[in-house]
Phi, psi and omega in degrees: 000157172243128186324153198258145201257155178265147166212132195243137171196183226232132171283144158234134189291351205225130169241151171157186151291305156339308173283293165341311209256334171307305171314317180279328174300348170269048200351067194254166132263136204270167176204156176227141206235133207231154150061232185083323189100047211196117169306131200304174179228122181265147170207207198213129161259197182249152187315291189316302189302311157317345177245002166291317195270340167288335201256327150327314190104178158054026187283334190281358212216011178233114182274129189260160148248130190261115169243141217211067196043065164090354190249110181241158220186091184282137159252162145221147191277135152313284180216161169199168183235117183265154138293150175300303194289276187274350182074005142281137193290137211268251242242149175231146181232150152244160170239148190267115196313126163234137190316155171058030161259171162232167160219167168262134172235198176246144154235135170316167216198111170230132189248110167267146179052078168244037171254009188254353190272084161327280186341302180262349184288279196292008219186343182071030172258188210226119176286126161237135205241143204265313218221125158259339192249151183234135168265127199209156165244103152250178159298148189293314168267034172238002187280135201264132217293332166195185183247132180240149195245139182235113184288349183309173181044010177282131173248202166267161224048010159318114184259153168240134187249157169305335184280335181276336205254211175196084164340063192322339168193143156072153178258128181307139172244022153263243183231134153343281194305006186253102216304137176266323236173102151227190194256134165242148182276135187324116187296133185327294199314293180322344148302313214260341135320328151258008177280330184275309180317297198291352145315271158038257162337279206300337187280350196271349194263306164344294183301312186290318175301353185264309211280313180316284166359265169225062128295324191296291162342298172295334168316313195291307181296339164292331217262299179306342205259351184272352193262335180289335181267327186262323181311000000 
């Protein structure tokens, strides 16, 4: 599970476009600590640690304590706004953690022991993975850093379903039946991609050997028109 991260930050009296752009000019982000049953809060982090931590990974999926000049406050973000053009983060939405609640979040999908997996060890096939995120509803302090899917003994055609795996907290929130994952057989294109490669070669081997030809040739006839000329 993952541990609740300190996130230190600044309360703000002033909303708006207007404010929001002043705050980025301090290399702030503007940011709103939302729901509880509690009026939103506005505040401001700093750029860097917020675009450190969104660029990490697993930010939507991390419960922060927000401290905001002495007042703390567990959140998990909601949402955020990158600029389009540069990826910096313009906005933060937080929601504010409450005991005996759940929230939903995506969790990542990590697929382990695919050297134990005939289909792709032995056989040259290909995991195409349907789903990297599962949407679940937990408690905020069980959400778990990912879901692993474990391929030993997987082949080809192996469909793998949500029914197959095991959620570690909190409940999937589509249906049982819905594919994660499956082994597919080595593909025809990877075939017609190395046929072409090796056309390729040969014509390119085809060539230097045309070319070897005659340089050789012009050697020779310069080597006869020099014996013709001394004869």
């Amino acid at each position: 599970m993952s541990a609740v991260k300190p996130l230190e930050a600044v309360a703000r009296d002033r909303v708006g476009k207007g404010a929001a752009r002043a705050v980025r000019r301090q290399g702030q982000v503007p940011a709103v600590v939302y729901g509880g049953g509690q009026d939103p809060q506005a505040i401001a982090v700093d750029l860097i640690r917020i675009r450190t931590l969104i660029y990490a990974g697993g930010f939507k999926t991390t419960v922060f304590e927000v401290d905001a000049g002495g007042r703390k406050t567990r959140v998990i973000p909601r949402d955020f706004q990158l600029d389009p053009v540069s990826g910096v983060p313009l906005h933060v939405d937080f929601l504010r953690v409450v005991a005996g609640q759940s929230v939903a979040v995506e969790v990542p999908v990590h697929f382990v022991n695919d050297e134990a997996a005939p289909g792709i060890k032995k056989k040259g096939g290909t995991l195409n993975i349907v789903a990297h995120t599962l949407a679940i509803e937990v408690a905020p302090d069980q959400i778990p850093d990912a879901i692993e899917v474990d391929l030993s003994g997987r082949d080809i055609g192996d469909v793998i379903h949500v029914s197959d795996i095991k959620i570690p907290a909190g409940s999937y929130t589509g249906e049982a039946t819905d594919v994660i994952a499956n082994i597919v057989p080595p593909t025809v294109l990877g075939a017609e991609v190395e046929a072409e490669e090796a056309a390729i070669a040969e014509a390119q081997s085809a060539e230097a050997a045309d070319e070897k030809a005659a340089e050789e040739r012009e050697t020779a006839e310069g080597e006869a028109e020099s014996d013709n000329k001394e004869g």
